[in-house]
MARLOKE-24288 format. One record per residue (C-alpha): x, y, z. Coordinates in Angstrom, 3 decimals. Layout:
<nodes>
+----------+----------+----------+
|        X |        Y |        Z |
+----------+----------+----------+
|        X |        Y |        Z |
...
+----------+----------+----------+
</nodes>
This chain:
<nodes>
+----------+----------+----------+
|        X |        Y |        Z |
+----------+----------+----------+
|   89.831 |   68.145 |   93.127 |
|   88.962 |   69.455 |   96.438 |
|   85.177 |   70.037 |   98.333 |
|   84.797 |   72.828 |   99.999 |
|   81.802 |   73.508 |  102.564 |
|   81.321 |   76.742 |  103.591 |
|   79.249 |   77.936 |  106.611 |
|   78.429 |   81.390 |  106.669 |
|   76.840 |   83.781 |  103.523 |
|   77.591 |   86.876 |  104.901 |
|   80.574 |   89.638 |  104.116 |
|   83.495 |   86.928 |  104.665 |
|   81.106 |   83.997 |  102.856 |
|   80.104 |   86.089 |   99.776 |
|   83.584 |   86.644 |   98.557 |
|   84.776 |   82.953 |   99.860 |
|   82.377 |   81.398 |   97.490 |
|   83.358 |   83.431 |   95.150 |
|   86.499 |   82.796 |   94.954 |
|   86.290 |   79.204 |   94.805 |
|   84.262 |   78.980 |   92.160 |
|   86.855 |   80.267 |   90.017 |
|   89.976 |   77.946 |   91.846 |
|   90.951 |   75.004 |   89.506 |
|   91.679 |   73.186 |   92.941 |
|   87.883 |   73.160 |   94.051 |
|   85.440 |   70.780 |   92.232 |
|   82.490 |   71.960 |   94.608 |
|   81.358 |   74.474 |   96.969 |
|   78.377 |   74.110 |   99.502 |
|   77.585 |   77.514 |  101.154 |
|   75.265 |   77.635 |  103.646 |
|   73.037 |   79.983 |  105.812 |
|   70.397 |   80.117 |  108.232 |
|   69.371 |   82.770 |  106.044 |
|   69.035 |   80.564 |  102.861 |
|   67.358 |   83.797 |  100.773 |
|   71.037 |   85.451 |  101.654 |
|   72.530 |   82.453 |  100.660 |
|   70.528 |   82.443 |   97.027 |
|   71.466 |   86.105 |   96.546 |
|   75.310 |   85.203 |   96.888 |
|   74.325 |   82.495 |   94.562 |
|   72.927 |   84.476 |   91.946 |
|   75.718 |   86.619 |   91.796 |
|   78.287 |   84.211 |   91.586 |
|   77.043 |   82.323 |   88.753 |
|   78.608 |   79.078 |   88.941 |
|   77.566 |   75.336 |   88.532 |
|   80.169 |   74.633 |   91.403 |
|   78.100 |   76.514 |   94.016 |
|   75.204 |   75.176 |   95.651 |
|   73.121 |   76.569 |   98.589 |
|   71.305 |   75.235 |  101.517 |
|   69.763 |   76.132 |  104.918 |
|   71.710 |   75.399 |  107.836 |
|   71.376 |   76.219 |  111.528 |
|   75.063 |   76.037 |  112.834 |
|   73.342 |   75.715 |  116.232 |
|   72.542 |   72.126 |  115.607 |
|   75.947 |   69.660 |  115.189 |
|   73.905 |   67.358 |  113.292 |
|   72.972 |   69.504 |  110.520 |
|   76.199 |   70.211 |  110.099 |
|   77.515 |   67.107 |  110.102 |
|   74.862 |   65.888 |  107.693 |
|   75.891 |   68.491 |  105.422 |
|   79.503 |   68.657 |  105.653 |
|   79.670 |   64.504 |  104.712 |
|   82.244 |   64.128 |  102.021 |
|   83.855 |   67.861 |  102.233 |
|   87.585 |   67.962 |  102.218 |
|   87.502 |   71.345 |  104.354 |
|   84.703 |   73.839 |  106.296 |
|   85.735 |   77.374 |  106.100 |
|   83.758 |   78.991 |  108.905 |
|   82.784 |   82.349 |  108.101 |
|   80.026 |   82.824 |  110.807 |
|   79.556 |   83.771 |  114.064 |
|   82.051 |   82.415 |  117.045 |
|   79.570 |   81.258 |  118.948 |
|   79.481 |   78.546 |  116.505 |
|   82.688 |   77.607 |  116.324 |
|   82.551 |   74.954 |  118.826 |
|   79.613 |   73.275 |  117.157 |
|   81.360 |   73.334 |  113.417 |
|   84.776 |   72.117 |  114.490 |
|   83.004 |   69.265 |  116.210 |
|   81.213 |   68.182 |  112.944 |
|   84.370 |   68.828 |  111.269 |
|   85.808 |   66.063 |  113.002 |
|   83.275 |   64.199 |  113.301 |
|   82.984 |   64.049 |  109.520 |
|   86.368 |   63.901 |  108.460 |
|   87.061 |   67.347 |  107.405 |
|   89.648 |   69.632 |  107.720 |
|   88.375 |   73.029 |  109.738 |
|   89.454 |   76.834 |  109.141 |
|   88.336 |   79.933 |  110.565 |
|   89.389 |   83.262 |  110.999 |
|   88.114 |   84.466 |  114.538 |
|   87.233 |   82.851 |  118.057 |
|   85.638 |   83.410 |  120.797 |
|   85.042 |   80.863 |  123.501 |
|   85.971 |   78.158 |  124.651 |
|   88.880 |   78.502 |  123.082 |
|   89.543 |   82.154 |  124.746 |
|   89.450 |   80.861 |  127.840 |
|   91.751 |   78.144 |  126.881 |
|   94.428 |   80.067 |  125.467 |
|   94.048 |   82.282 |  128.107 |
|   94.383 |   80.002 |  130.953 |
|   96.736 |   77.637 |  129.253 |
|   94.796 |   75.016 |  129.049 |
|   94.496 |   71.572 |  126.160 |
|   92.707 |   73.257 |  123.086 |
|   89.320 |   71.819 |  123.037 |
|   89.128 |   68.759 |  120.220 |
|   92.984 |   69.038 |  119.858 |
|   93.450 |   65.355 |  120.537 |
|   90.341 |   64.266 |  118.346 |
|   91.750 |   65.880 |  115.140 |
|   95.200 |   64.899 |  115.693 |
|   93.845 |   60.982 |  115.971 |
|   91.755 |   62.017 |  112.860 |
|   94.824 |   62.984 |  110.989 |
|   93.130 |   66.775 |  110.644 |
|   94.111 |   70.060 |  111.103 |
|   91.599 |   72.727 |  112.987 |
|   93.322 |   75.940 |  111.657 |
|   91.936 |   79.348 |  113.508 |
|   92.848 |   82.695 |  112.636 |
|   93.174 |   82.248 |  109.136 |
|   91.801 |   85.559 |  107.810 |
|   93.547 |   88.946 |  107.649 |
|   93.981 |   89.724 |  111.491 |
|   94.304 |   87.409 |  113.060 |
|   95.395 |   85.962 |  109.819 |
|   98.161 |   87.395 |  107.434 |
|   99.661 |   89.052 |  111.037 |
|  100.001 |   85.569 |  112.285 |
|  101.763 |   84.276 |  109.332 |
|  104.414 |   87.681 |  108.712 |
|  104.771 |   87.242 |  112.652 |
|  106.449 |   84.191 |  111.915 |
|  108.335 |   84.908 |  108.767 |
|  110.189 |   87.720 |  110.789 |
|  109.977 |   85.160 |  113.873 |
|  111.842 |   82.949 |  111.669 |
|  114.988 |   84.835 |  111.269 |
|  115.698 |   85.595 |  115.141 |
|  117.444 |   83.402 |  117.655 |
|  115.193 |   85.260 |  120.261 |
|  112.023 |   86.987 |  119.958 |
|  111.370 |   89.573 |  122.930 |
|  108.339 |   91.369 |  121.802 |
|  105.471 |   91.431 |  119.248 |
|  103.706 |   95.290 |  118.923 |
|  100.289 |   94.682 |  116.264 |
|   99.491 |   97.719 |  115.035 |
|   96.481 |   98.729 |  113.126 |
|   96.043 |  101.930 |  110.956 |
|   93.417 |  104.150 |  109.618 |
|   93.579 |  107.457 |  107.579 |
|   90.660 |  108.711 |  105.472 |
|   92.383 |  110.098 |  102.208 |
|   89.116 |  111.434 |   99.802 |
|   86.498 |  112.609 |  102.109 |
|   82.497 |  111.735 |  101.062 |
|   80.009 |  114.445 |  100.994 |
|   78.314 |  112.828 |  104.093 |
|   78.688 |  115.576 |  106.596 |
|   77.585 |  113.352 |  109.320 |
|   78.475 |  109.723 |  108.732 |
|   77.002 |  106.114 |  109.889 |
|   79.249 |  103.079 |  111.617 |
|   79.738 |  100.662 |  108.801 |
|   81.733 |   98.044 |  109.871 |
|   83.337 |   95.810 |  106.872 |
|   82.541 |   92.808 |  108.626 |
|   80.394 |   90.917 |  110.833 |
|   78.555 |   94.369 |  113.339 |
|   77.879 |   92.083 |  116.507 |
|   81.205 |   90.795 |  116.733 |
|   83.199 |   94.157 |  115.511 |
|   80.914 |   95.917 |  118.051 |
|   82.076 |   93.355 |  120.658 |
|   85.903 |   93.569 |  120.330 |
|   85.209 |   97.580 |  121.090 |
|   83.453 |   96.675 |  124.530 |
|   85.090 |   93.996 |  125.709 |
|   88.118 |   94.114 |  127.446 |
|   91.150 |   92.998 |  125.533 |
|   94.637 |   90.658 |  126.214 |
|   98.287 |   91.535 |  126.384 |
|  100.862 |   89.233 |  127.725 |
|  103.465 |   90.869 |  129.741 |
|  106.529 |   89.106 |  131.375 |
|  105.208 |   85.621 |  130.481 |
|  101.452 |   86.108 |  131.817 |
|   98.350 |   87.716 |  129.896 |
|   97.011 |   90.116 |  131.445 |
|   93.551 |   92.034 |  130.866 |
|   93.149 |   95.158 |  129.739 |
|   89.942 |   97.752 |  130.080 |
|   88.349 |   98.937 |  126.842 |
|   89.750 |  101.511 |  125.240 |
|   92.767 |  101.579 |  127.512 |
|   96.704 |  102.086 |  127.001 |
|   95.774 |  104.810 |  123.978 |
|   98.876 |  106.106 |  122.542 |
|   99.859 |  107.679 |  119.608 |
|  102.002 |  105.719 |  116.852 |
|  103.683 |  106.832 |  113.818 |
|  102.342 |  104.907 |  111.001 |
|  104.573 |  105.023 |  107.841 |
|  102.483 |  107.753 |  104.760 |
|  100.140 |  108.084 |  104.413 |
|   99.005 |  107.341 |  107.581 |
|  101.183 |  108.929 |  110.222 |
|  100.901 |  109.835 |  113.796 |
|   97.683 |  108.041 |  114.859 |
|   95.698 |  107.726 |  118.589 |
|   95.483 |  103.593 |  118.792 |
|   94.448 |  101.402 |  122.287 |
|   94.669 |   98.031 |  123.370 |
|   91.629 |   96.516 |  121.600 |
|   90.164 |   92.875 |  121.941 |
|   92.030 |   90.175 |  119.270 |
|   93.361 |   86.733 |  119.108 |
|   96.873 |   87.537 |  117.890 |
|   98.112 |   88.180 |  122.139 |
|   96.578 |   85.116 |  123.118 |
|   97.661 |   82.804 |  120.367 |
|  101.148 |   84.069 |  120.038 |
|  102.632 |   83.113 |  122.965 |
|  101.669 |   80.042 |  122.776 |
|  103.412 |   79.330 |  119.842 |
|  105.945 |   81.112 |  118.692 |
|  108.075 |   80.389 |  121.629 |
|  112.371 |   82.165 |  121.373 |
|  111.322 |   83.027 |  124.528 |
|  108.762 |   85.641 |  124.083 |
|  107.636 |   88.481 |  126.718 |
|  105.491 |   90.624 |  125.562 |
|  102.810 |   90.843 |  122.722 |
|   99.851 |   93.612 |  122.383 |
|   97.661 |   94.556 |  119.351 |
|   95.965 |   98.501 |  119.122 |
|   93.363 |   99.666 |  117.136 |
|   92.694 |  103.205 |  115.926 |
|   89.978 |  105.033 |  117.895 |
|   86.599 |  104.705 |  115.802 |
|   84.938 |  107.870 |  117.664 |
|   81.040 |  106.263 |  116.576 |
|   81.795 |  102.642 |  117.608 |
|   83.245 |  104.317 |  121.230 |
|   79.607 |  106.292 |  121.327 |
|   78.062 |  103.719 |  120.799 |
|   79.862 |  101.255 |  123.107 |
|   79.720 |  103.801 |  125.419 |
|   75.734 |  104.386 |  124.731 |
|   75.190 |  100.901 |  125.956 |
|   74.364 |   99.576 |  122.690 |
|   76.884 |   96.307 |  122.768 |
|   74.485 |   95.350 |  125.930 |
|   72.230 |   91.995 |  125.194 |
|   70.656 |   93.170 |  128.389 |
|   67.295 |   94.398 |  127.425 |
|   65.980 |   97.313 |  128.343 |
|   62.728 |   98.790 |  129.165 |
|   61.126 |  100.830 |  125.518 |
|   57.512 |  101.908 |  126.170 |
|   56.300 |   98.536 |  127.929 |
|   58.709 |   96.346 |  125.454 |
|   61.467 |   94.595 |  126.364 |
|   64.873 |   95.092 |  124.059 |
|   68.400 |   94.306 |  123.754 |
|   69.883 |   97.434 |  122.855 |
|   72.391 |   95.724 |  120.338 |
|   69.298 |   94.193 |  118.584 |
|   68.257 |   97.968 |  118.017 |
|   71.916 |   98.406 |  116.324 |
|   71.966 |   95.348 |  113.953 |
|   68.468 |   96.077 |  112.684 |
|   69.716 |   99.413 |  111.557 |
|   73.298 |   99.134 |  110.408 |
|   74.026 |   97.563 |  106.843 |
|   74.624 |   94.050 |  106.345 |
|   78.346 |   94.283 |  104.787 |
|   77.549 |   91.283 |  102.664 |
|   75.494 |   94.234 |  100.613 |
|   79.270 |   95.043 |   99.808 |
|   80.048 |   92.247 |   97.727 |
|   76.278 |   92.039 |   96.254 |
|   76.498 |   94.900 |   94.786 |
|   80.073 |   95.577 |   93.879 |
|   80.850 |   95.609 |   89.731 |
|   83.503 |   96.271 |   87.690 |
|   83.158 |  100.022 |   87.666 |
|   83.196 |  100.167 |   91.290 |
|   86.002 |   98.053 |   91.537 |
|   87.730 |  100.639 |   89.456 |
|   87.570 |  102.742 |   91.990 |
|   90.752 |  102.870 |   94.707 |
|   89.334 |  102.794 |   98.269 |
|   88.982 |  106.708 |   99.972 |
|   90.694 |  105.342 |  103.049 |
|   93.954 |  103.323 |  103.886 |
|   93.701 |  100.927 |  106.741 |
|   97.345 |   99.078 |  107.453 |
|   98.262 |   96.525 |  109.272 |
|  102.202 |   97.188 |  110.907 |
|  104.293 |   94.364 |  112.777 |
|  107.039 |   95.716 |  115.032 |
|  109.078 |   92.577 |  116.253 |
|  112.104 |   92.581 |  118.728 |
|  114.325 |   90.423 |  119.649 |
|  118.319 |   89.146 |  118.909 |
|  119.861 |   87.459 |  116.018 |
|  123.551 |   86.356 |  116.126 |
|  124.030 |   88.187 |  119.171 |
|  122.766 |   91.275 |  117.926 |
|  119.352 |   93.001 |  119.229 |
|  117.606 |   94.109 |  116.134 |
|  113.515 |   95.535 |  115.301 |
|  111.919 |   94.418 |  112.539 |
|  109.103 |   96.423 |  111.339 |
|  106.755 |   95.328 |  108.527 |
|  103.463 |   97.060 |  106.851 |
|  100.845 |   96.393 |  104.298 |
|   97.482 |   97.260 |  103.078 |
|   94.744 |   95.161 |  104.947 |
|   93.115 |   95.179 |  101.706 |
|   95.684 |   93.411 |   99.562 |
|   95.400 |   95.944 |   96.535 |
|   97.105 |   99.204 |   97.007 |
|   95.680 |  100.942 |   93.378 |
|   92.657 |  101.100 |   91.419 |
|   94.606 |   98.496 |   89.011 |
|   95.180 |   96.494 |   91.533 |
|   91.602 |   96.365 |   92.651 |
|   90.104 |   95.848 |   89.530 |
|   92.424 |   92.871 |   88.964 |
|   91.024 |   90.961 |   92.065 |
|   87.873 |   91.508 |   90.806 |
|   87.848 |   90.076 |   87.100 |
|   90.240 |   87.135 |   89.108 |
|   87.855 |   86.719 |   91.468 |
|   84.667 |   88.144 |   91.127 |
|   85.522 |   90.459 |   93.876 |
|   88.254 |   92.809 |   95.569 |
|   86.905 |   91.932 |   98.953 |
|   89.495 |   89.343 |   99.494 |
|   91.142 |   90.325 |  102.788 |
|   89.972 |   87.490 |  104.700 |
|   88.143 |   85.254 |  102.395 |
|   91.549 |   84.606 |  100.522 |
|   93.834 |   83.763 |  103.052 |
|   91.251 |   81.742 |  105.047 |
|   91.254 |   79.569 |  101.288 |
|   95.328 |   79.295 |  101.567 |
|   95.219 |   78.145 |  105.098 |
|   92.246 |   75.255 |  103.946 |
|   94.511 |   74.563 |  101.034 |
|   97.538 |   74.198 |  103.213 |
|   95.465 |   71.881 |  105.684 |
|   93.968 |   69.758 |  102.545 |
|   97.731 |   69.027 |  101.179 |
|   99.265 |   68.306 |  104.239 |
|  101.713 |   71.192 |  105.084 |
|   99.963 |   71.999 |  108.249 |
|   99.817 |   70.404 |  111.558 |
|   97.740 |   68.665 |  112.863 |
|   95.640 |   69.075 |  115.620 |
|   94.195 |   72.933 |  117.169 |
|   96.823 |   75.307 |  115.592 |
|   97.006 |   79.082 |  114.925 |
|   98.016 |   80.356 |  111.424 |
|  101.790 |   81.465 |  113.281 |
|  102.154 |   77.985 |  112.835 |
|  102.215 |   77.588 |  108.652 |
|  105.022 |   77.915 |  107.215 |
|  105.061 |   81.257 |  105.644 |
|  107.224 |   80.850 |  102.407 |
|  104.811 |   78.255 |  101.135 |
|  101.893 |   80.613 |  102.329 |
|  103.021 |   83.246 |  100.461 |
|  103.682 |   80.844 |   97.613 |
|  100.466 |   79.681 |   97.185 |
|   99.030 |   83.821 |   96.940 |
|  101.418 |   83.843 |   94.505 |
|   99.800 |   81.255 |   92.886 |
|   96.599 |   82.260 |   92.497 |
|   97.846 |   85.132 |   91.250 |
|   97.411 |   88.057 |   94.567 |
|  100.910 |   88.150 |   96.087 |
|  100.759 |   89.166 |   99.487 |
|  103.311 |   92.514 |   99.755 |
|  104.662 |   94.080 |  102.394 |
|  107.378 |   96.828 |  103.691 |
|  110.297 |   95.073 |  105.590 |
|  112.787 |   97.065 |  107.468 |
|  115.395 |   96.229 |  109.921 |
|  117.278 |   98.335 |  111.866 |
|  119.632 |   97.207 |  115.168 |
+----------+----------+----------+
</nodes>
């Protein structure tokens, strides 16, 4: 039986926890939270002897070390700019790391390709540091390499993402509510993004190279633009077969534009009536914590089929036995397509928001038995039958469109 410590109570910790608690693997959870009253509240509504809270500032590497002593795995579900601080007590407490976003240094890194930072020290510790093990980068990672899998030679990787609003609300005029953490969702609007091109990355403005895609129905034709992820930088890296070219778009979000454009991503703070303030302080005071999400969510709600579809599409190029072929693959970023679907997740798991929370949990269980690398890796580098095995297993089987056409 397994010990899971997870750092981070928020939309992505909430539905971790969650989860756990009803795994036969795990024998105990520790969540914790700067904000320990958060951290109580996720408690409460979990219910479960397994779970047990604390305060934690991920700031300070000794807290977390102290706290992650005897853990088999942390699951970072908090902010990047504590990555570097949590992988380090990782290692320096013998656990296994997973997370499913990063910023720097490992940005820079990848981008420069340099050593991963604490690559050596986990390998010699007989660990794996697993990033981008959530839904994207995440599940795209790991069907990037299933389809990777088949060819003798992969030329290029096209992430799309989808969006299509299919039951309108009665909100006339609607509020930004991002479905996970604001600051960084915010920040992957402004900031410019990554492609690689003919064997080099290569930076992109925001909100540049907008197009419009055909999504399979119910989506269709839809305006998307190179937008800040991890998938272009870790790719290339390794997946190898030669690879060219790999980009990720994003649907246009007309409110987060305004209000990148607005200035409200700046930390530079601004002059308000003799008081100084960063603008994207303003924001996260006002926007709604998605943790309230899984708080409040209950079994009639999770009845209820989402009023939007949001897809994730792979289109992959490349050759196998001397013949160029495309696959394309799709699936619901959600991992429930009905309302029976969604209620299902939730009397499984006390929840239906599982979209990164689960397959961060398969990539910690992959790490704990052994079936991952070790060292720094990126979740392209699981093997994706026994990824998909263990979703199986737990009873949410990841599915997906697959077509192939030469």
């Amino acid at each position: 039986m397994k010990k899971v410590l997870i750092i981070g109570a928020g939309g992505q910790g909430g539905p971790c926890a969650s989860i756990l608690a009803r795994d036969k693997d795990t024998s105990g959870i520790i969540l914790v939270d700067i904000d320990i009253d958060l951290a109580n509240r996720v408690k409460d509504k979990i219910k479960s002897d397994k779970l047990v809270v604390a305060k934690v500032n991920a700031a300070e590497v000794e807290e977390l070390e102290r706290v992650a002593k005897g853990m088999d795995v942390i699951i970072n579900l908090t902010l990047c700019q504590f990555n570097a601080n949590i992988m380090k007590a990782a290692v320096g407490s013998g656990a296994h790391y997973v997370d499913s976003a990063f910023g720097n240094p490992l940005w820079s890194q990848f981008l420069e390709n340099q050593p991963l930072e604490l690559d050596d020290e986990f390998k010699k510790a007989g660990l794996t540091a697993l990033v981008c093990s959530g839904g994207s980068a995440g599940i795209t990672n790991v069907l990037t390499r299933y389809v990777c899998d088949k060819l003798d030679r992969v030329e290029a990787i096209h992430i799309r993402v989808g969006h299509k609003v299919i039951k309108e609300t009665e909100d006339v005029v609607k509020t930004w509510q991002p479905t996970w953490c604001p600051e960084i969702a915010l920040g992957d609007y402004a900031h410019e993004s990554t492609a690689f091109e003919d064997g080099k990355y290569r930076k992109c403005p925001p909100f540049s190279g907008c197009e419009e895609y055909n999504f399979p129905d119910p989506v269709g034709p839809l305006l998307v633009y190179h937008h800040s992820h991890e998938e272009p930088l870790t790719m290339p890296r390794f997946i190898g077969k030669g690879l060219k070219y790999v980009d990720f778009k994003y649907p246009i979000d007309p409110i987060a534009g305004s209000l990148v454009k607005m200035g409200f991503a700046s930390h530079e703070p601004i002059d308000v009536k003799g008081a100084k303030v960063a603008p994207i302080d303003v924001l996260m005071k006002l926007i709604q914590p998605p943790v309230d999400t899984f708080l409040t969510e209950n079994e009639k709600e999770a009845g209820i089929v989402p009023d939007s579809v949001h897809p994730y599409l792979l289109e992959i190029s490349g050759e196998s036995k001397g013949k160029n072929v495309t696959y394309k693959l799709w699936w619901s970023s959600y991992l429930f397509d009905t309302a029976e679907e969604k209620l299902h997740l939730y009397r499984k798991f006390g929840t239906s928001k599982v979209g990164v929370a689960l397959p961060a949990i398969v990539g910690a269980k992959m790490c704990m038995e052994g079936s991952a690398e070790k060292g720094v890796i990126s979740s392209e580098c699981l093997d994706p039958t026994k990824f998909m095995g263990i979703m199986a297993a737990m009873d949410s089987p990841l599915k997906f469109h697959e077509l192939c056409s030469d």
